[in-house]
C-alpha positions, 0 to 999 in steps of 0.5 A: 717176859712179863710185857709177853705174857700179859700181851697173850693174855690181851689177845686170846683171853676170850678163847681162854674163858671158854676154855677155863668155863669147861673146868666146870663140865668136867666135874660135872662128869667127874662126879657125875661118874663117881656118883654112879660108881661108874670106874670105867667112866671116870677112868675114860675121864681122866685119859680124856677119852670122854667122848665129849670132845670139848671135855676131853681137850680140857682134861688133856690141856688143862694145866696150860689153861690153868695157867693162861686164865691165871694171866688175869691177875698179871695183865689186871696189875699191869692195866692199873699201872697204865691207868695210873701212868696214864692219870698221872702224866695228865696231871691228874691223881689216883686214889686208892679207897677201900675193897681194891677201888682206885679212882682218878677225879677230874680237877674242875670239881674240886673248884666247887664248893664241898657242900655240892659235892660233884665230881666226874671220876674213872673208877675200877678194881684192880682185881677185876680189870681184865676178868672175863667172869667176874665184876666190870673188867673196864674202868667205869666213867661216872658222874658222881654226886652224894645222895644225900645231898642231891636227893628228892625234887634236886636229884631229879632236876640234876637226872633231867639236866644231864640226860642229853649229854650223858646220852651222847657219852654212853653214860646211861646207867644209873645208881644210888652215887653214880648219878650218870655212868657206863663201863668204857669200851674193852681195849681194842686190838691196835690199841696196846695198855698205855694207849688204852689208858691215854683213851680212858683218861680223854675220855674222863676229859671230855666228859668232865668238859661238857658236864661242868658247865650244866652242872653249874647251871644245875647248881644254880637252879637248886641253890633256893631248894632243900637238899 
């Protein structure tokens, strides 16, 4: 039953944000009707007979809806399971950090010395995957490095370095640790939670493949430079 929920919620959960963002119009109207000491207007509300049609299939839907877009929180666990399966079964490890963040660490930067401290990682919050209204409801695929350590003329070389190639990846917005990084695709409809997940950790892959080797030449060309 649950696996059938959370499947419901993947296929129409686009449709149930719109439905559940009209929550807000209706008491706009609400009080909108109260402020007015309008009884006639409130009650024709409440009876969805508004004329406002969107409003009036809110008020006469409203305890489904509700409990659709509560869905979110069902099928968010239920994608963080499969992207923790998914990690796990490549031989990778999942780490959970503080305010809901788990992270999964491609194994080519632990090879480096700490004092680099680089590392290509997928990163969500639980509570956010899958949201239609709030944070990023997809794992974000990042090239992370301390900004401490790569900071002035070294962060500039490693910006330069890795523009071409994190270009081709998609990995093109920037932040003050996410050096390099983009949310990833939504899940598809011919793709089901495992699937996608499979999909999100290859792409961990294929980006911790091509980045390793240009940032050991970045490493290289800033050894003689002052962090």
């Amino acid at each position: 039953m649950t696996s059938d929920k959370v499947a419901f919620y993947l296929r129409h959960r686009h449709q149930i944000d719109e439905w559940a963002r009209l929550e807000k119009r209706a008491d706009d109207l609400m009080r909108q009707a109260v402020d007015q000491g309008s009884r006639d207007d409130a009650t024709k509300l409440l009876r969805a007979e508004s004329g406002d049609d969107e409003v009036d299939f809110y008020v006469r839907n409203r305890v489904l809806i509700t409990e659709w877009d509560a869905l979110q929180t069902l099928a968010g666990e239920a994608l963080h399971t499969a992207l923790v399966d998914a990690a796990r079964a490549a031989g990778l490890g999942a780490y959970e950090g503080k305010r809901g963040w788990t992270t999964v660490r491609s194994p080519e930067f632990d090879k480096l010395p700490d004092k680099h401290r680089f590392s290509v990682e997928l990163a969500w919050t639980k509570q956010d995957l899958l949201s239609t209204r709030r944070g990023y409801p997809f794992p974000r695929l990042s090239l992370v490095g301390d900004p401490e350590t790569w900071a002035g003329e070294r962060r500039e070389i490693l910006v330069r370095a890795t523009q071409a190639i994190a270009g081709e990846l998609g990995m093109t917005k920037k932040d003050n640790w996410w050096v390099r990084w983009r949310m990833l695709d939504e899940i598809s409809d011919s793709q089901d939670l495992p699937s996608y997940a499979d999909a999100c950790v290859e792409a961990l892959r294929t980006a911790s493949a091509r980045l390793y080797p240009v940032l050991l030449e970045v490493i290289s060309a800033t050894s003689d430079r002052p962090a």
